[in-house]
N, C-alpha and C positions, 0 to 999 in steps of 0.2 A: 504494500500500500504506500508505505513514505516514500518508495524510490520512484514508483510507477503511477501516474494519476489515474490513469483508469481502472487500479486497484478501488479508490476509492469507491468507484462507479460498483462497479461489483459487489462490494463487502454493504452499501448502501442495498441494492439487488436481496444480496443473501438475509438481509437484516430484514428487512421487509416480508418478503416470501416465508421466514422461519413460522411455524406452528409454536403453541405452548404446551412447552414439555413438564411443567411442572409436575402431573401426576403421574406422569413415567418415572418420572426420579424416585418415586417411592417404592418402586420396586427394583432398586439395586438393594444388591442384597451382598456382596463383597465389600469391603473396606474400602473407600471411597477417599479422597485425598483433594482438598478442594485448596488451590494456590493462588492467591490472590492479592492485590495492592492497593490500600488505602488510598494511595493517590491515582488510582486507573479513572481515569475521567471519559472512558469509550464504555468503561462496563463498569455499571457504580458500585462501591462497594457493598452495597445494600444489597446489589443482586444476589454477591459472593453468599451473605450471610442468608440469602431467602433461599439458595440451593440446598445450601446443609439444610434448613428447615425441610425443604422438601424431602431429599432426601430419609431423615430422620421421620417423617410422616408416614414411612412406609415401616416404621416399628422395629430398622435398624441404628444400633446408637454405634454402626463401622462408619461414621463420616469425621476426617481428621479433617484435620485446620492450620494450611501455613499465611498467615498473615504476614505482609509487607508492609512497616509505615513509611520506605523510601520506594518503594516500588509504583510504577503505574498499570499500564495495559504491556509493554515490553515486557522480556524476563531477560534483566540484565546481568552479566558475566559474573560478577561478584556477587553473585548467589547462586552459583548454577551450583555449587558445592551444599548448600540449604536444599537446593530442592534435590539433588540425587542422595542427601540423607533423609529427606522426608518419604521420599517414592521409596526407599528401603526399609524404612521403619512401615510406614504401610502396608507393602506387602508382608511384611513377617508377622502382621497383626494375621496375614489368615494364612499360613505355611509355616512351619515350622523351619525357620532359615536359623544356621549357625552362620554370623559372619565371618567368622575364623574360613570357612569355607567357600565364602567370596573368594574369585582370582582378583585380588588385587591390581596385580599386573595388567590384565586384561582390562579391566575400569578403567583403569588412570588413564589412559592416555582421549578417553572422552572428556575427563576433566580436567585435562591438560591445554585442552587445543586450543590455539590462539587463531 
């Protein structure tokens, strides 16, 4: 969208055209992992906070919560390290993960790349 203007065009298209998913959200029934920024002025925080509701409506209490108060609608570099411990802690909420038996190796170099 910033680089291309008729991203814009489109993402206006898609915003439009979208249905309301709220009562589908209550039937996730997996640990759910909702990422979000107090400062996102394209998706208001409010939304963030009416997913997990949704979500949680459907009588599961798997919806986590990364809150940004420097963050907007981007998900900037200096948290990509935040959110690949959030998405891991997540999923071990429903699999029984040792991280001892993460490859390491294998990781880092996604949260290496410049």
């Amino acid at each position: 969208r910033s680089f291309h203007p008729e991203g814009g065009a489109r993402q206006l298209t898609a915003i439009v055209a979208t249905v309301d998913r709220t009562k589908a959200l209550a039937s996730i029934k997996c640990p759910a992992l909702i990422i979000h920024g107090r400062g996102d002025r394209l998706v208001r925080f409010a939304h963030g906070e009416a997913t997990v509701r949704a979500i949680q409506a459907g009588g599961t209490q798997k919806c986590h919560t990364l809150y940004l108060d420097d963050m907007g609608h981007s998900l900037p570099k200096q948290h990509f390290a935040a959110f690949a411990v959030a998405i891991i802690e997540n999923a071990r909420r429903e699999i029984d993960l040792d991280l001892n038996q993460v490859d390491v190796d294998l990781a880092a170099p996604l949260l290496n790349r410049r």
